[in-house]
Each structure stands twice: as structure tokens, then as C-alpha cells.
C-alpha positions, 0 to 999 in steps of 0.5 A: 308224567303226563302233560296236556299242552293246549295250543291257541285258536281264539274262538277254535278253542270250542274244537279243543274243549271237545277233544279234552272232553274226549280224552279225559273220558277215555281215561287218560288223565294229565299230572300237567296242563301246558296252555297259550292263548285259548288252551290257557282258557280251556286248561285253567278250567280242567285245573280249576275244575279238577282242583275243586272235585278231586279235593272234596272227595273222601280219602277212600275214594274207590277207581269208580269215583276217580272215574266219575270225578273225570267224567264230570270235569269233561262234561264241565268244560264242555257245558262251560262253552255252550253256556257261556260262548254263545255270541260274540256279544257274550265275550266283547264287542267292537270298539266304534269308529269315534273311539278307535279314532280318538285313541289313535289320535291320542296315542292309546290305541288299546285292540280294535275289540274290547272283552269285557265279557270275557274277563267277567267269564274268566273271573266267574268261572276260573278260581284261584284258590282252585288252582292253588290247590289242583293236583294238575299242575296248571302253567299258562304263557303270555309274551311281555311285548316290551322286551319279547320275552315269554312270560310263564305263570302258574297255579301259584302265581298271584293274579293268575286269572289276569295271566290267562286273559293276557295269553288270549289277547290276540295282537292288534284285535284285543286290548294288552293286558298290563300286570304292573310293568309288563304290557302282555300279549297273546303267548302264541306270538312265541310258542303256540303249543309249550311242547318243549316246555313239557318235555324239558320239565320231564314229561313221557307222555304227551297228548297235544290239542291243536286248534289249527290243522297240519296244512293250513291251505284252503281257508276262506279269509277276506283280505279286506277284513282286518280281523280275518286278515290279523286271524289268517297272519296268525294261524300261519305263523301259528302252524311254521312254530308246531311244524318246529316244535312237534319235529324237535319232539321227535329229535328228542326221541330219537336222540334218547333211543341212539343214547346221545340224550340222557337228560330225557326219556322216550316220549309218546307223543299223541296229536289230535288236531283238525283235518282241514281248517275250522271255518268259524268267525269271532264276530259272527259265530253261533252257538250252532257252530260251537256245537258242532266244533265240540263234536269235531273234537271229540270226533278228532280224539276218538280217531287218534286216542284209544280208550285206556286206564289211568 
């Protein structure tokens, strides 16, 4: 089986969608998406939009057509960003003073931003019944912050659309997402890229899109900024569990060659990621600079993907 795992990144994700583009064009196409927090928004949209093209083709479809049918989902998704994530202002905007201190006097502090565009995005463009019927199998992480625990949804999973919100709402920054009695959350809190999640469920090979470089030294964050300073948090904490995750990959791996794991089976494991960190700010992002973090990742992907057949 073949598993793209999406990693988060909020507004890095522009760098992810590139490179996904990237792959698919180079003929590597997933059985499996795995997404947290922005990778859950980019591989709802493969899914959805793969569940949509390859469906409505003739049963006598020919390799050129499958072929074409990818093309055309990697050019989606990369025309879903620039269309949609040109501003701040086309996602959400920024709770005023006089409201933020009204919810904390009132005990119902609810994220310094609100993303109501965001939701209308994902509403608009990510159908359910395109997921249900995807020939990827689509699966999406959110922490219930209740009890801590990692929350999985699928294609199949009723509400499905409000569990990709809940996986993109960053602590403290965006509003929690409540699915009957579960207050839901960021699933990078827990497991930013779901490796083991595709390794357990059987995947051979792997190709993991990381928004956060290797080592994360060298970014530009003002402390005093509460927004940049939650982000920072976040993206340390972020590249300690991939640094965990990626080096449990290769104990698998290397666990399978010595005989002692016949549970799985050798993994190929391609990462593509960032070479340093990527400089962009939710609030004051341009459609310039989602441009060129698309042509970062597609540029990121050329280097580590070689062109293959499916």
C-alpha cells in the first residue's frame, strides 16, 4: 500500500500543496492519505477531488486517462490555494479587543481569531459524498482536549468536514471545534505527521510532506507577538515528535531486515520538507508568497522524488 502522511504547518501548508502536486505528477499515486492540521485540509482535497475524476471515468479508461485524471487533481489543488488563500482576510480575522475581554470575563474565551472563512472554504470546496466514495482512503487526526486523546475520522465518518476544521484549529489562536461532547483541537498537539498510523495499517511505501524543516534554528519570531510565539511553540514541539516518529520508522525497518518484526514489512520512506524554516505570517501573508511556497515544494519534491509509474 501506498500512504501519503501530511504533516501541519497552518498557512505552510501552501509549501505541502506544491509538493503533493509535485509527486502526483511524477507518477506516484497513494491508496492512503494520513493528514493533521493543514495536511488534513490539502489531503481532504486529493481525496475528494480523486474521488470525483476517477469515479466519473469510463470503466475503459486507458493508462493515458488515469494519467491525466492525476495531472488534473495536482493542478486542482494547487489552483484551490492561489484562488482561495490569498489573505488573511479570505480565512478569518481577529476577535477585537472588546470581545476577547467580554469572552474571558464571562469564562468563554473561544481563540484569539475567528475562521469563519475558513469553514466556508471547507464547506465549499471538500464534499462528503466525494470522500465516501474516493478510491484513497482518506483519515484525518484531531485531540479531543477533554480527555487527550487522539481523535481519528475518516471518509466514512458523519461530519467529516467539521473533523478537518477540528484538526486545523491551532491552540489558543482559533476557536475549539465541538462535535457533540468532544472539544476538539489541533491533532498536531499529539501526532503531527500520523507515520505510525500508516505503518501499522500496512503501508510499504511512504512519502511524508512536512511543513517544518529538520532543524528548526533560525527563524525570525518576535516574542512579544502572541500569535508568533504560540506558532514558534508549536513548531518545536512539532519537529521533537517527526524527529520521534521518522527514527521509529527506521527501527521498524530495521527490526523487519534482522527477522525480529514479522508483523510489517521493509518500508520505503521518502521525506520531502523544507531545507530551512519557511518565513510566512498568518495574519500578513500575500498571494505572492503562497505562490512561491508552492514553487518551494514543488522544487522540494523534484529533489527527492524520482519520476515513476504507478
Amino acid at each position: 500500500m501506498r500512504a501519503l502522511v501530511l504533516g501541519g504547518g497552518s498557512i505552510k501548508g501552501a509549501f505541502q500543496a506544491g509538493a503533493i502536486a509535485e509527486v502526483l505528477r511524477r507518477g506516484w499515486w497513494p491508496d492512503a492519505v494520513y493528514g493533521v492540521s493543514v495536511g488534513a485540509l490539502n489531503g481532504a482535497y486529493v481525496a475528494s477531488r480523486t474521488g470525483d475524476s476517477l469515479l466519473s471515468q469510463d470503466t475503459n479508461a486507458t493508462e493515458d486517462d488515469v494519467q491525466s485524471t492525476w495531472q488534473s487533481v495536482a493542478d486542482d489543488l494547487e489552483s484551490f490555494w492561489r484562488r482561495n488563500v490569498t489573505s488573511f482576510a479570505a480565512l478569518g480575522k481577529r476577535r477585537s479587543l472588546l470581545s476577547l475581554i467580554w469572552h474571558i470575563a464571562w469564562s468563554r474565551f473561544d481563540g484569539l481569531l475567528k475562521m469563519d472563512g475558513l469553514n466556508d472554504l471547507v464547506a465549499r470546496e471538500i464534499s462528503p459524498s466525494s470522500l465516501r466514495v474516493s478510491p484513497i482512503k482518506f483519515t484525518a487526526f484531531s485531540v479531543n482536549i477533554a480527555d487527550g486523546q487522539l481523535v481519528r475520522a475518516t471518509g466514512d465518518s458523519p461530519d467529516v468536514c467539521r473533523y478537518i476544521l477540528a484538526s486545523t484549529r491551532i491552540p489558543v489562536v482559533m476557536p475549539i471545534e465541538r462535535i457533540g461532547n468532544q472539544p476538539l483541537l489541533d491533532g498536531g498537539i499529539r501526532d503531527v505527521a500520523p507515520l505510525r498510523h500508516a505503518i501499522n495499517a500496512g503501508a510499504e511505501d511512504i512519502v511524508a510532506i512536512l511543513c517544518h524543516p529538520r532543524d528548526v534554528s533560525g527563524a525570525c519570531v518576535r516574542d512579544t507577538n502572541l500569535l508568533q510565539l504560540v506558532s514558534r511553540l508549536m513548531e518545536i514541539i512539532v519537529n521533537e515528535i517527526l524527529t520521534n516518529d521518522i527514527a521509529h520508522a527506521l527501527r521498524v525497518n530495521d527490526a523487519v531486515v534482522e527477522g525480529s518484526d514479522t508483523k510489517h514489512t521493509e518500508l520505503t520512506v521518502t521525506e520531502i520538507r523544507p531545507y530551512k524554516p519557511l518565513d510566512i505570517d498568518l495574519e500578513k501573508f500575500s498571494s505572492t508568497q503562497i505562490s512561491c511556497l508552492l514553487e518551494q515544494g514543488a522544487a522540494a519534491a523534484r529533489k527527492e522524488m524520482p519520476k515513476q509509474h504507478a
